[in-house]
N, C-alpha and C positions, 0 to 999 in steps of 0.2 A: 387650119388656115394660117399662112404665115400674114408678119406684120405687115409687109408689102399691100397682101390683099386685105385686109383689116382697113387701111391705111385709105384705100381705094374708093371704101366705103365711105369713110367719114369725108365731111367735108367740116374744118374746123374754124371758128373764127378767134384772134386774140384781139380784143378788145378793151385793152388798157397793156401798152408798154413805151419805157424811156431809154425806145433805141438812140436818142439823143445824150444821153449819160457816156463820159466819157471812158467807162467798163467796154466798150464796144467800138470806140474808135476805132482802132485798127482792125476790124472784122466784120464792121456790121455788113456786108454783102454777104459774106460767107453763114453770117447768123439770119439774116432772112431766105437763103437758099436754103439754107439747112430744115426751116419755115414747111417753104413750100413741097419738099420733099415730104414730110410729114403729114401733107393732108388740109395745112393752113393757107384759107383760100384770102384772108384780109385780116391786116393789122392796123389798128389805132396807136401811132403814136402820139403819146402824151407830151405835152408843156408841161414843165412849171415855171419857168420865168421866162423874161422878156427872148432872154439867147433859145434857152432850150428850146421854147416855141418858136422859132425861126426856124430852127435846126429840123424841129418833127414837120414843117411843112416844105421845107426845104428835100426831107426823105421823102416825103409823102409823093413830092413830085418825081421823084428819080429813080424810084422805085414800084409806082404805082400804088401804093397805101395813103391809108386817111391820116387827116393830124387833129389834135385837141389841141388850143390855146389860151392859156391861162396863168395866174401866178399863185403858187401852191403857198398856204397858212405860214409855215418855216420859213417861211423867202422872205415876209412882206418888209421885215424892216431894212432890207437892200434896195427894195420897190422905191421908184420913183415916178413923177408924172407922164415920163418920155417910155416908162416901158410900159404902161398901160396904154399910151397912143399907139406903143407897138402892136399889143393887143388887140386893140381895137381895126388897126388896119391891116393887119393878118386877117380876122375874120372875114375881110372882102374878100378871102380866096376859096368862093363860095362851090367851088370844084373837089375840094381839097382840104377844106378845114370843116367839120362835121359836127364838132362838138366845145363849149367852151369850158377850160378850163385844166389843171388839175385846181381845183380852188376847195376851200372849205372851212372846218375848223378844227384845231388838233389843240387838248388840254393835257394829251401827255408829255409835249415840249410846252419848257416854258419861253421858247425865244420869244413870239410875239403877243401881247397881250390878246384876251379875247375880245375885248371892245373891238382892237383894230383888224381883228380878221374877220368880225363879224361886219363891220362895214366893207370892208373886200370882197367879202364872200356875196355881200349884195349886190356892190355895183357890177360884180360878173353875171348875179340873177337876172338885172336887168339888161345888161349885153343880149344875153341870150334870148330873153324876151324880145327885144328889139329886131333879130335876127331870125328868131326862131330855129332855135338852135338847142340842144339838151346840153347841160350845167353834168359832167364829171364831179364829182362831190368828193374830197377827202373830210374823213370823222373819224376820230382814236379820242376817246373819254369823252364827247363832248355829246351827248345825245342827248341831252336835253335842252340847248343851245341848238342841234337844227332844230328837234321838235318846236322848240318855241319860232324857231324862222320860216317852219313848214305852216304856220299857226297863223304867220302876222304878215306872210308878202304875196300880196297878190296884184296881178295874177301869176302863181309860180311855174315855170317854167320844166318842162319835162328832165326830171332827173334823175341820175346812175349814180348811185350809191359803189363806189369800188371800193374792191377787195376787203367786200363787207366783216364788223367781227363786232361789230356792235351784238345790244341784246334782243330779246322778245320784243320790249316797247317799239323799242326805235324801230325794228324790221316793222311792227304793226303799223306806226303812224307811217312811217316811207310808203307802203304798201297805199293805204289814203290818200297820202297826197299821188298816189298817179306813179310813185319813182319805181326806176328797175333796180334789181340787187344782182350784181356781179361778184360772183365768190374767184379767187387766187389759189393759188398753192396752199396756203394755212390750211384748210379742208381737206388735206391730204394727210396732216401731221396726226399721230397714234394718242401722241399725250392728252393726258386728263385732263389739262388745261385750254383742250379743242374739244372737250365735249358738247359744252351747251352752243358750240355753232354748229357740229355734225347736227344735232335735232335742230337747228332752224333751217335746214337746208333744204328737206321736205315740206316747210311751212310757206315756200315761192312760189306761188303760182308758174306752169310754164309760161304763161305769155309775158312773164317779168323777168325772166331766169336769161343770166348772162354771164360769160365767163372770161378769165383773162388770168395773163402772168402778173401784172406788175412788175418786169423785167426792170434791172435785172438783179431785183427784189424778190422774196418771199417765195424761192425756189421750192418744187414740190417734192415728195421721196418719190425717187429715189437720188432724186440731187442737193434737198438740202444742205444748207450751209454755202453751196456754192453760187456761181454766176446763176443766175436764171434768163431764160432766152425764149420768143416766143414756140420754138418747137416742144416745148416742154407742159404747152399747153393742153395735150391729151392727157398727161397725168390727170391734170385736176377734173378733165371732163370725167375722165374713167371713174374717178373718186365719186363725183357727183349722182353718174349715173346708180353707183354701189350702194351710197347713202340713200336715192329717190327710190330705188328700184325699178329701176328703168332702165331698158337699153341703152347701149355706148349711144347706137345712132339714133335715138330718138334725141339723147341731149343735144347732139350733135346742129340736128335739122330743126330743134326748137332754140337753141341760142343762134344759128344763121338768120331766121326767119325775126328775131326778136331786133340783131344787132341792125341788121338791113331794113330792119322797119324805126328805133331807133335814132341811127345816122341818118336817114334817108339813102340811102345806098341803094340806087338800083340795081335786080339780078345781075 
């Protein structure tokens, strides 16, 4: 079977990329055609600040893709009161904006302290609650900082954990409180330094299992080191399916059914 009819088969979703990052300026058309050729039937793009998040529902419209609005952990001491109003009234673009945030907490930079992203990171819980909308979650070192915020906010709001690399725990409590886990590219990489996430990968339930680039971030082999792009998002299904033991197209037809229920995305 060539890749063409491979291709034919799958029907792919990317659900986490920053076609707004200026890596794509001059291309992004040619990199979401590139997309669709591949098999990728819808893309998420992500916010992280007041711009980028204009910019993803701004694509979102011109392209026919969804957008996520949010201000990401690393950004907040740029944050100000006017970009959260931005925030805030982006999400009336109840057609087109699907998801809040990239938001969350990161303890491997130390640009923003964690008091202040942890208040951040709430008043987007509560956005999203108000809206009824799922919270995109960034986490790098800080797992027990959500655990304690999965612990103490209610009522918490439906959450996607991306381009998961946390541990055992944290995938346990996520799973508890209700959130879905989206694995990236990392899940592709050989090194021994990706083992203990290859063995949590079979530990997702499918009806929580979701997948994404992180563009144009965390590119998967056979492209690491370079740009990453949503069509690049069948490596890591491939991956996935390797590690579950499961057909390419069952990842496939269970991360569509998960992102589309999710988003609320109708067929």
């Amino acid at each position: 079977m060539t890749h063409q009819d491979e291709q034919k088969r799958r029907i792919l979703w990317d659900t986490h990329a920053h076609l707004a990052d200026e890596t794509f300026e001059a291309d992004v058309e040619e990199v979401i055609e590139r997309a669709r050729r591949e098999g990728v039937e819808q893309i998420v793009v992500v916010g992280y600040t007041a711009e980028s998040s204009r910019q993803a529902v701004d694509l979102a419209h011109r392209y026919g893709l969804r957008a996520a609005v949010g201000l990401h952990p690393n950004y907040l001491n740029d944050a100000s009161g006017a970009d959260w109003d931005e925030i805030v009234r982006l999400v009336e673009d109840q057609d087109h904006v699907v998801a809040i945030g990239e938001t969350g907490l990161d303890a491997y930079r130390d640009h923003v302290p964690l008091r202040t992203q942890r208040e951040w990171f709430v008043r987007h819980l509560e956005l999203a609650t108000v809206h009824h909308k799922p919270v995109v979650v960034h986490c790098r070192d800080a797992g027990q900082e959500l655990i304690d915020i999965f612990q103490h906010t209610h009522p918490l709001p439906t959450l996607v954990l991306h381009a998961f690399g946390e541990n055992e725990r944290v995938l346990r409590e996520a799973l508890e409180a209700g959130a879905y886990i989206s694995f990236a590219g990392n899940v592709t990489y050989r090194n021994r330094k990706f083992q203990p996430l290859h063995a949590l990968v079979a530990a997702v339930p499918s009806e929580r299992l979701l997948v994404e680039t992180d563009s144009p971030y965390l590119a998967p082999e056979p492209h690491r080191g370079k740009r990453n792009e949503p069509a690049y998002v069948r490596y890591t299904v491939e991956r996935l399916a390797e590690l579950r033991g499961e057909p390419v197209e069952t990842i496939c037809r269970v991360v569509r059914e998960n992102a589309r229920q999710v988003f609320a995305v109708d067929p």
